[in-house]
N, C-alpha and C positions, 0 to 999 in steps of 0.2 A: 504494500500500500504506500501510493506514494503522501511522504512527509512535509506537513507544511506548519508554517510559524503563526500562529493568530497572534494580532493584536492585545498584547494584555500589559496590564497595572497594576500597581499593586499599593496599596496607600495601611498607615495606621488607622487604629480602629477610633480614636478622639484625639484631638491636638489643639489643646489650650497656652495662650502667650496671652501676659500681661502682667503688668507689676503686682507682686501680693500672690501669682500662681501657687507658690508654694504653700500657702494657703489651702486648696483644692486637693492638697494629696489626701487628706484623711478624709475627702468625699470620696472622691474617685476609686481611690483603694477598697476602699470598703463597699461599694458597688460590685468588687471582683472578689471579694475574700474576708474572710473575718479577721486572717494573722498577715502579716508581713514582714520580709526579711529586707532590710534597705540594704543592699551592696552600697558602702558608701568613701568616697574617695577624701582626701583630705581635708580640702578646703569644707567640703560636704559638712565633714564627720566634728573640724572643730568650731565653723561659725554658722552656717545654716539651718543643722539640725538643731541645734539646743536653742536657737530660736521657737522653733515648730512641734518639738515632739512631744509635749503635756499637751496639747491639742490634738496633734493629732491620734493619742492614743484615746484621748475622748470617746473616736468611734471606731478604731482598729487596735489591734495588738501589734507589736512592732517591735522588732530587733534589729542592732544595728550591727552591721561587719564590716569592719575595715577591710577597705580593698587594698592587695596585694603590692601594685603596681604597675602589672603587666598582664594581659590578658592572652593567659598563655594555654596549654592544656590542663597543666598542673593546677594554675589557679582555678580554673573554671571547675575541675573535680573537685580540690579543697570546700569551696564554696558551695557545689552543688550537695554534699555532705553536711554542712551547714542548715543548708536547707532542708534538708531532707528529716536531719535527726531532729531542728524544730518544728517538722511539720506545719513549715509556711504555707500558705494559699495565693499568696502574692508574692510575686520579687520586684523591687522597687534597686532601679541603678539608679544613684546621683552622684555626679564630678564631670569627669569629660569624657573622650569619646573612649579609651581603655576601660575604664569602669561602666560606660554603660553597655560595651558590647561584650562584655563579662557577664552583665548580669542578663542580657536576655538571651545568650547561650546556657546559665546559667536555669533559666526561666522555662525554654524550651527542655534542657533533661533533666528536669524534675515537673514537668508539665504542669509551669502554673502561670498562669498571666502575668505581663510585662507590664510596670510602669516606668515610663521613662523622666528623669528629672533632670535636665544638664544644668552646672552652675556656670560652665562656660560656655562659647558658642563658635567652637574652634572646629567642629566636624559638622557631617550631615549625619551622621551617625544614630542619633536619638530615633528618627523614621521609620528606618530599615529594617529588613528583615535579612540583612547580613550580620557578623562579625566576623573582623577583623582578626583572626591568632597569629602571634608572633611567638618565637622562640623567650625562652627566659631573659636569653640577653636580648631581649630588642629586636631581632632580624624579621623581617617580614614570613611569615610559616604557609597560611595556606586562607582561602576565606570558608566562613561557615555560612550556608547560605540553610536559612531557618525558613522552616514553613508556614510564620505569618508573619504581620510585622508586631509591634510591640499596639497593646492593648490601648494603652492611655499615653502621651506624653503632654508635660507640663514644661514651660518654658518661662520663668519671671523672668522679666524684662531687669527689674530690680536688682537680680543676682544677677547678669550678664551684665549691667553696668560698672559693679563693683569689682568684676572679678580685670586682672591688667590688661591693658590694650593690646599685647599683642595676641592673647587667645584670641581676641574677636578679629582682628589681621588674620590669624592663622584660619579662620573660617573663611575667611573671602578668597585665601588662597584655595582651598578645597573645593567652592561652589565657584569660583572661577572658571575649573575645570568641566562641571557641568554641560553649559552649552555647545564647547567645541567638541565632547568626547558623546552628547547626543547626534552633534550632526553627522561626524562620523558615522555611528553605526547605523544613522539612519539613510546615509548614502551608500552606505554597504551592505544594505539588507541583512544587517547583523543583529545577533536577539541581545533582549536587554537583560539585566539581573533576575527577571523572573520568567526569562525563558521564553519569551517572543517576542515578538515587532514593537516598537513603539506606539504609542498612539497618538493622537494630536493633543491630548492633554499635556502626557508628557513634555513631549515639543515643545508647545507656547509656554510650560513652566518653564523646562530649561531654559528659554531666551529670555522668560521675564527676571529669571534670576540672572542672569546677565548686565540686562538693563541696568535693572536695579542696586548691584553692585556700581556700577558705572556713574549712576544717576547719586545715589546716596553715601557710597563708600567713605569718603573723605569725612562728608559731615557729622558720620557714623563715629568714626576714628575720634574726630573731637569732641562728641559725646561722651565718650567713653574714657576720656583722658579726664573729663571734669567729672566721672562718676555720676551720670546723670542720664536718666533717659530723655529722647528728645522721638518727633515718628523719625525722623531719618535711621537712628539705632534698631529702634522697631521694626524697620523696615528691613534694616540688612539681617537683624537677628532672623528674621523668618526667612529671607534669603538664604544665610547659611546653614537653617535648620529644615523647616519646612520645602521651602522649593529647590534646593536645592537634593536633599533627600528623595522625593518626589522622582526628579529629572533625572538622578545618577541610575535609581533604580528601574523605572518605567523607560528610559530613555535611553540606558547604557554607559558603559562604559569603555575606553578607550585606549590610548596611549599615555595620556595622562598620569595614570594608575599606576599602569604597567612602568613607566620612568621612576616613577617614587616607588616603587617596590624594588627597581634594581638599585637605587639609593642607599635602601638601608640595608645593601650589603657592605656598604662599608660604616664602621664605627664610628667614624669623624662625625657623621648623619646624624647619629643617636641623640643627638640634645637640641636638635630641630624638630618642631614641631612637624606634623602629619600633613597639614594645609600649605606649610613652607615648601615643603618637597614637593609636593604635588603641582607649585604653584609655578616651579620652576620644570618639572613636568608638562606643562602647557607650553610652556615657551619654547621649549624643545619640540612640543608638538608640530608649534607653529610652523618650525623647518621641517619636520617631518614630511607635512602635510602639504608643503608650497604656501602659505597664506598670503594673501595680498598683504602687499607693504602698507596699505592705511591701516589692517587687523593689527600688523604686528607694532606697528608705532603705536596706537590705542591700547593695545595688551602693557606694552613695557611702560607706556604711561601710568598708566593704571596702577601697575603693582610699583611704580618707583611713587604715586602718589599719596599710598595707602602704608608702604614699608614693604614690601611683599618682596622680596628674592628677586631679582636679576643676574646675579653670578653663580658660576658654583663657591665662589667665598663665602656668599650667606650662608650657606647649605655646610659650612665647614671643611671645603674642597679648596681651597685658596691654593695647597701643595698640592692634588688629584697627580697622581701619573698617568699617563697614556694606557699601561697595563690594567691599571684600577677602574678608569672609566669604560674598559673593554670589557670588564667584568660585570658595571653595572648595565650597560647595555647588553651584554650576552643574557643575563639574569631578568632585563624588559622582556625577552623573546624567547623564552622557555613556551613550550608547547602550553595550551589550555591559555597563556596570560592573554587580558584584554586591548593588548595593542595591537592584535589579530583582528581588531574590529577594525580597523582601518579599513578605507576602499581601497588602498593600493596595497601588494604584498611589500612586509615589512621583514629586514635581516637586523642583523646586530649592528655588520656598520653603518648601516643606514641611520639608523640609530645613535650612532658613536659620532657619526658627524654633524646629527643635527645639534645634539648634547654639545658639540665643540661650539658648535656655530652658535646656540642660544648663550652660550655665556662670551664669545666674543664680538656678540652685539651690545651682550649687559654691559661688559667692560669697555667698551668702545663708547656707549650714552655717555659712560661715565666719567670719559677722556682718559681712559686707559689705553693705551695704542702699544701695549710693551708685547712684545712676542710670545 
């Protein structure tokens, strides 16, 4: 019989943003379950929570677990053990995007509903119905691709303006990737995260999160520096949570990806954020892909507007050798990776040159001309 790709999407089941969200976890919760286990990550565990939790045990039961660090195998067993021997009904991830894609692998094998709560707004992550595993130490491992997405998520606008500017940077660089790694695969008739074609939902999210980056990004940044919400933050917050999440997974994913996974073969990488890699990901894409020269002046404007990675120096490559970068690029083009979405066939050095090419454009904006 012959095989074909339907159109499909795939969205969380409620997604609340606004200041005071965190508020709503002990309705919400308790809608799914009478106990809950919060997976909960630092920043979470020492100013958030003790804000919140005499309310919300009000109307749920609630245990809190420090998350590990890394959302690795090891973690997600520990924790799923956890769960299990308190007989939670809920799993509730809050911190960023390692803690919350812990806790709904976490959520998934022990089959209990997902809340998602991010204190920052550095991934698309909260959304999906992926996570993320990495090796213990950091190295990109493999994706967990979960069979729904996560039940409830909660985004206070509140807690994303306190938290430091560059998390919410490191989002924009994430959902940046969005629109160019949708149009790829939907010029290649390539499926998306859930296994078919895009749809035209998908589509117009990815470009609106685009836009919208573009339109609001900066103003965003300076929101966020004075610790205050404004719509422009608003606006990017659901950018890089909501529509962006939306468009990676209904929409695809790309080269983008695939560049920041062969990144974090190397350790220099390790103390850049997920959205940085990625961000610089794109820009490589852009040679990849040919972009017209107004995309790629718009793109590097963009991310030199906002902070966002133009070199591999930002990325902690400032020394890279020629061997190193051949490894990261070999590691983009490993069988099954999504830079396979591409319309055009992709090798490693195809790859290696654009990786050259993107960072001696960054260096060159930035009147570096040295060899």
């Amino acid at each position: 019989m012959e095989k074909r790709l339907n159109q499909t999407a795939i969205f969380p089941g409620r997604y609340v943003q606004g200041e005071g969200a965190l508020e709503e976890l002990r309705t919400e919760a308790a809608r799914l379950g009478r106990s809950a286990l919060i997976i909960a990550g630092s920043t979470a565990r020492q100013r958030w929570i003790p804000q919140y939790l005499e309310r919300w045990r009000e109307r749920i039961d609630v245990v809190v677990e420090p998350f590990g660090g890394e959302c690795s195998e090891e973690e997600i067993q520990r924790l799923s053990e956890v769960a299990r021997r308190g007989r939670c009904e809920v799993v509730v991830g809050m911190g960023g995007g390692k803690a919350i894609d812990t806790a709904k692998a976490v959520a998934h094998g022990v089959s209990a509903p997902a809340v998602i709560a991010p204190t920052i707004a550095s991934t698309d992550a909260p959304t999906s119905a992926v996570s993320v595993i990495y090796t213990p130490q950091g190295a990109f491992a493999r994706y967990l691709f979960l069979p729904r997405n996560p039940d409830v998520v909660l985004v206070d606008t509140a807690v994303i303006a306190a938290a430091p500017v560059r998390f919410l940077v490191a989002g924009m660089g994430d959902a940046l990737a969005t629109w160019f790694e949708a149009q790829s695969c939907r010029q290649a008739w390539a499926s998306n995260q859930c296994g078919g074609l895009a749809t035209l939902a998908a589509w117009q999210l990815a470009r609106l999160c685009y836009d919208t980056l573009l339109e609001q990004g900066v103003a965003a940044v300076m929101a966020c520096r004075e610790k205050v919400v404004t719509p422009a933050l608003s606006a990017v917050v659901e950018a890089n949570t909501l529509l962006s999440g939306l468009g990676f997974e209904s929409g695809g994913l790309a080269a983008a990806h695939s560049i920041h996974n062969g990144l974090t073969r190397l350790e220099a990488t390790h103390r850049y954020y997920h959205g940085e890699k990625v961000a610089f990901g794109v820009l490589a894409g852009l040679f990849l892909s040919g972009q017209p020269a107004a995309v790629v002046e718009e793109v590097y404007g963009f991310c030199q507007s906002v902070g966002l990675p133009t070199t591999l120096a930002d990325v902690g490559l400032g020394d890279v050798t020629e061997g190193q970068l051949r490894q990261v690029a070999e590691a983009a083009c490993v069988e099954g990776e999504t830079i396979h979405h591409e319309p055009q066939p992709v090798t490693s050095s195809a790859v290696l040159a654009a990786i050259k090419t993107a960072d001696r454009f960054g260096r060159e904006r930035l009147g570096d001309n040295s060899p």
